[in-house]
C-alpha angles and dihedrals in degrees: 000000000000121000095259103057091049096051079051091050097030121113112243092256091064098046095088094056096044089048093042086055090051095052088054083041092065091036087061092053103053095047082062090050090055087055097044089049090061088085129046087234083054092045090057087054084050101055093036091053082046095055085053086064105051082043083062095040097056096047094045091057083041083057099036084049085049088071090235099122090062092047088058104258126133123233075220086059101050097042089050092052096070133043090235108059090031089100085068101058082096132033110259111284120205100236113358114095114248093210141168117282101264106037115173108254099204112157098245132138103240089042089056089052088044085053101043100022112028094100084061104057097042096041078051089048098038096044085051097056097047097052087046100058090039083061097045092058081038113031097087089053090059097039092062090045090056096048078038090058095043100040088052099058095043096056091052089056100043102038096227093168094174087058100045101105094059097073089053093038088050101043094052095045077054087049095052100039085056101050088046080054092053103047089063094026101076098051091037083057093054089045091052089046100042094043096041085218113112090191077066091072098066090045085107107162087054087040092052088040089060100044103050084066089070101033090136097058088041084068096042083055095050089062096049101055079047084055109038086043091069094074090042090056092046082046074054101041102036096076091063096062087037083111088060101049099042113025098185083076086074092061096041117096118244097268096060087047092063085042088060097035086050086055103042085046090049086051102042091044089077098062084051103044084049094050095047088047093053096048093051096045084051099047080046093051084048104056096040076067091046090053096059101041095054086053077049104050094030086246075128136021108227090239089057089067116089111272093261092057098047097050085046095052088044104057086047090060080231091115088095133128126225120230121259112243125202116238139206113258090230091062110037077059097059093031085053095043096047093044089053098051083043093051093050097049087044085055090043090056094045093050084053099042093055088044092062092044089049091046084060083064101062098033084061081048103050089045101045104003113214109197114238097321084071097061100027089052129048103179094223098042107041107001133009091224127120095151096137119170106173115239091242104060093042085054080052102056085048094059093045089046086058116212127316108280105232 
């Protein structure tokens, strides 16, 4: 019996165990995605186990929006009712295979791997795409950030003063080419996530359709990664006054100093890996909302939507259309008017939003600069990995290591 159809069956005196277990549950889980996220292959599983949950977030308020919960259903017991949703009667595990009631337990060796291995995999595969497709929309940004950077210092130390205005020309294209990204990145990520579909995610008409139903909650998000990436920089920052706050560093070798840099980066990555967990449940709760008020509004037509939100909807009952009611000239004027002035401020604040949140980029790097890593990943936006040795100390422990003994 899972966890989550004996917290359904189970008597009241029994609920706060089975929810106090589920709370170390979770714990557990995400100690083992803080070590997976010490290395950039981790961090993939990582990002791949966090879509799954916002898979099973947006169709749990979809359920909760159904009225089924008042009525006395479970969301265990939909999701256990169709071989499509099955997978979420439980939260995402790491290994263990999530699979349809009814797998065939035939003693091979590719089917023992599936049982104990196939979240793995899927959280591996998942994770890849959607970093993938996350550098495509944002890999020319950073590229420019990173010609910007170069061609910056060389010309300071050059003093190529005819070529002085390329590295700022090229830095703030970057900057802009970044912010216009992020504006459609967040809610292309849900819908990858939600849908479980990564060709979802350059469906851009349909994308921009849908976002433009929550507009208003794409700029609250966007608050709230500009917010939630301030911690994630001074995570960033903080190593290179390390010397300042504990002096006996000074005296360690260097081996001792990548022992205490591994621990300080275990023990930070669970404020990123946190952080990166909580935005993205959030962009996937909010456009679970979006979803809904564009059926609502005929923004979408329910068989626009990928198959697995569709079945979903439908089963919900929640794949409807609302009728279209004739308006009074007079009013569609002022509503459109007023939606529009409302639509363009809303623009004007998001532009503003991400480019506090970009700002934050250059200020860490500025501070403790990182090579390319640095501008190709943004921990809450592609990987959760922060995990940065410098290549000088590492040579150092080399040479104090001595070489290998044959």
């Amino acid at each position: 019996m899972t966890i989550a159809y004996a917290e359904a069956s189970a008597q009241p005196r029994n609920l706060s165990f089975l929810r106090t277990r589920r709370t170390a549950m979770f714990l557990w889980r995400c100690t083992i995605g803080v070590l997976f996220c010490q290395t950039l292959v981790g961090s993939l599983v990582a990002v791949g186990w966090t879509y799954r949950w916002m898979q099973r977030a947006a169709l749990k308020q979809w359920w909760r929006k159904s009225g089924l919960e008042g009525q006395g259903g479970t969301f265990a017991a939909f999701t256990a009712g169709d071989v499509m949703t099955v997978a979420h009667v439980d939260p995402p595990k790491w290994f263990a295979n999530q699979a349809p009631i009814g797998i065939d337990n035939s003693r091979t060796i590719r089917r023992t791997l599936s049982r104990f291995l196939g979240s793995l995999w899927l959280n591996l595969r998942t994770g890849f795409l959607a970093v993938a497709n996350t550098l495509v929309i944002t890999g020319p940004a950073s590229a420019l950030w990173i010609f910007a950077w170069y061609a910056g210092w060389d010309n300071s130390f050059n003093k190529g003063y005819e070529q002085a205005p390329v590295g700022p020309i090229t830095g703030f294209s970057g900057v802009g080419l970044f912010i216009l990204a992020m504006m459609y990145v967040p809610m292309a990520q849900a819908r990858q996530a939600v849908s479980g579909d990564w060709r979802v995610f350059y469906q851009f008409r349909l994308n921009v359709r849908l976002m433009r139903a929550c507009w208003l909650w794409m700029l609250l998000l966007a608050g709230v990664y500009a917010i939630a990436s301030l911690p994630v920089h001074m995570i960033r920052i903080f190593p290179y006054f390390l010397h300042i706050a504990n002096p006996s560093i000074a005296e360690m070798t260097a081996t001792q100093q990548i022992e205490f840099m591994g621990g300080y980066y275990f023990w930070t990555t669970w404020v990123v890996l946190g952080l990166f967990f909580a935005v993205h449940l959030i962009a996937a709760r909010i456009y679970a909302s979006g979803v809904l008020r564009a059926l609502r509004t005929n923004r979408v037509e329910p068989e626009e939507l990928s198959a697995f939100e569709h079945h979903a909807l439908e089963r919900l009952g929640l794949a409807i259309k609302s009728e279209d009611r004739e308006r009074h000239a007079l009013v569609r004027v002022v509503v459109g008017s007023t939606s529009l002035f409302a639509r363009v401020g809303a623009v004007f604040a998001l532009v503003v939003v991400w480019f506090t949140f970009t700002a934050q980029i250059f200020v860490a790097q500025f501070i403790n600069y990182q090579p390319i890593r640095a501008f190709a990943n943004q921990p809450l936006v592609h990987a959760p990995w922060l995990n940065y040795i410098p290549g000088h100390l590492e040579e150092a422990a080399k040479v104090e290591l001595g070489p290998p003994v044959i």
